[in-house]
N, C-alpha and C positions, 0 to 999 in steps of 0.2 A: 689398651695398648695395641694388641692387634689389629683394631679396626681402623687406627691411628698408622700405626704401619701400609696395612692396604692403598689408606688415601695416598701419601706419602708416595709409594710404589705408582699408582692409575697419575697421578699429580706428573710423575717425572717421565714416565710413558708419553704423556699427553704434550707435555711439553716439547722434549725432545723430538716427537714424532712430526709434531708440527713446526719444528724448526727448518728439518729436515725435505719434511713435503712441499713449505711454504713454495722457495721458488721454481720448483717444478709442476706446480702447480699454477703460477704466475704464466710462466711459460706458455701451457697446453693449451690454458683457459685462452691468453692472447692470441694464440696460434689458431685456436680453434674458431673462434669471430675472426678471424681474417679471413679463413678458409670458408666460413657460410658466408664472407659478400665477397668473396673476389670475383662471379659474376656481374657484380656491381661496379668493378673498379678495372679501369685496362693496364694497369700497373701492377693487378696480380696476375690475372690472368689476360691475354690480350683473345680479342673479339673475334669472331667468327670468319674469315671473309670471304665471299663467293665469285668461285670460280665463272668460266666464260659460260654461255647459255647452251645445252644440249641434253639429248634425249638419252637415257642411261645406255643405250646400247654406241653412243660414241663415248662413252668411259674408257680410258689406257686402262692398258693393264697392269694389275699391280709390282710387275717385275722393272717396267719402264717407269713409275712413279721413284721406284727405289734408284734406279737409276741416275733418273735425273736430280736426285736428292745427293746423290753422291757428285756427282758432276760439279753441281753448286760447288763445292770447295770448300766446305766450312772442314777443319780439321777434325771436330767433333763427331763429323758423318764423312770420313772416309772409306768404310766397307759395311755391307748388311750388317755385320756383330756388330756394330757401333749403332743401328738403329737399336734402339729398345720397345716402340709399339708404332702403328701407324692408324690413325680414329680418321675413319673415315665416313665425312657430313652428305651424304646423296643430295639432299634437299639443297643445302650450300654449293653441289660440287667440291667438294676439295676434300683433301687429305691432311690431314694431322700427323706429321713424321717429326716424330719425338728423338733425340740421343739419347743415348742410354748412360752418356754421363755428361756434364755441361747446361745440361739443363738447356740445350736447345730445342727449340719448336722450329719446323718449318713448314709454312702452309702450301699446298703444291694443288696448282687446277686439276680437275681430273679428265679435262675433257682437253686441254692443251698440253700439260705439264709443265707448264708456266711456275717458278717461285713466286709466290703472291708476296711472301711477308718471311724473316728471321725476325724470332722474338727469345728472348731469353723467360725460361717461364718459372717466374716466381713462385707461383702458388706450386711448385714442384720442391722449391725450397724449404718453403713457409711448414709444406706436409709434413717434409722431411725430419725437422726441427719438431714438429709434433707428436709424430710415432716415436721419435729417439732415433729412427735411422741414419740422421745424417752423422751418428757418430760411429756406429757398427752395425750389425744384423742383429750380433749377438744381443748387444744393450736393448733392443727393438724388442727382442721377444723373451729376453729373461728379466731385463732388470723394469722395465715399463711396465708390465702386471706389477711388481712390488711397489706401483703408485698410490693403484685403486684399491689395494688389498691394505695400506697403509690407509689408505682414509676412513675402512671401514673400522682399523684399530683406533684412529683419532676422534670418529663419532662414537665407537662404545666405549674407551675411554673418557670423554664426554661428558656421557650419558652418566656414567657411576660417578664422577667426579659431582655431578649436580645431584643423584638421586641419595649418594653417601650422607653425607648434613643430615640431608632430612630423618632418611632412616634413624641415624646417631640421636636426632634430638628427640624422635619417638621414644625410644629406647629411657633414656632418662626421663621423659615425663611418667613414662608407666612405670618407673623403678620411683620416680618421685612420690607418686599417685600410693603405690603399695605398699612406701612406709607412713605415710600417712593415713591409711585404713586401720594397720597393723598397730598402729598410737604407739605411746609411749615408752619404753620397757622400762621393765624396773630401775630406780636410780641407786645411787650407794647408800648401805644400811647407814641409819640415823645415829646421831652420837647417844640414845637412849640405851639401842642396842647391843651397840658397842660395851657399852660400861655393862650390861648387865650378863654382856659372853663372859668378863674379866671376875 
């Protein structure tokens, strides 16, 4: 009965666990093959593109990149706090001026400060939706560890789910086994005996 119980208990674990992890895991897994070819695709990420031709020492300076990012006019990048990073390509020339929310990219020459390109950048989404960020911080970093810590209760529940049976049916062969060594026991007294107790 015990051991009947156990299964039962690892059985409804396993179940539920995987109910639960399924489409968060649908998710990540999706998320995550986007996120290894959006180099592949200009629809997640958009492409590089290089600026006019000069020698690193005709490079603006990073105050007038910022500048001219702001100028542009996108509402998104209306003041420095509104950038959130700037990747700058030497080899490309150009700068990489991210928002810090909007998810806009804009590439800026470095040697003109020319806007090359607005791009709305997807794979900034796609991440987002993968960490758990895009729904809070918080969700990001307490409840998104309870994925993987979940999967490892779904593979050791599992695991006992398929190793239980077998265990159980050893268990009755050697109990089978040991009354059959032990043979027969005594059966009930004979009616000879009977009469002759009387």
């Amino acid at each position: 009965m015990a051991s009947m119980r156990s299964f039962k208990m690892f059985w409804n674990i396993h179940k539920w666990t995987g109910i639960v992890l399924a489409l968060s895991v649908v998710v990540i897994a999706g998320t995550g093959v986007l996120l290894l070819l959006k180099k592949r695709f200009d629809w997640i990420q958009s492409p590089t593109l290089r600026g006019a031709a000069g020698a690193p020492g005709d490079f603006l300076p990073l105050g007038v990149i910022i500048d001219r990012s702001i100028a542009y006019g996108d509402p998104r990048i209306a003041a420095p706090d509104d950038i959130d990073r700037i990747d700058f390509r030497p080899r490309q020339r150009v700068h990489k001026v991210r928002s810090r929310d909007g998810y806009l990219e804009l590439q800026v020459c470095a040697i003109t400060g020319e806007i090359l390109s607005e791009a709305w950048r997807t794979s900034d989404f796609i991440e987002q939706i993968h960490d758990g960020s895009i729904i809070a911080e918080w969700f990001k970093e307490f409840v998104m560890p309870i994925i993987p810590a979940g999967l490892v209760l779904l593979a050791g529940s599992g695991l006992w789910l398929w190793i239980e049976p077998t265990v159980r049916r050893r268990r009755r062969r050697r109990a089978a086994a040991a009354l059959t060594r032990a043979g027969p026991g005594p059966g009930p007294p004979s009616v000879d005996r009977r009469l002759q107790k009387r």
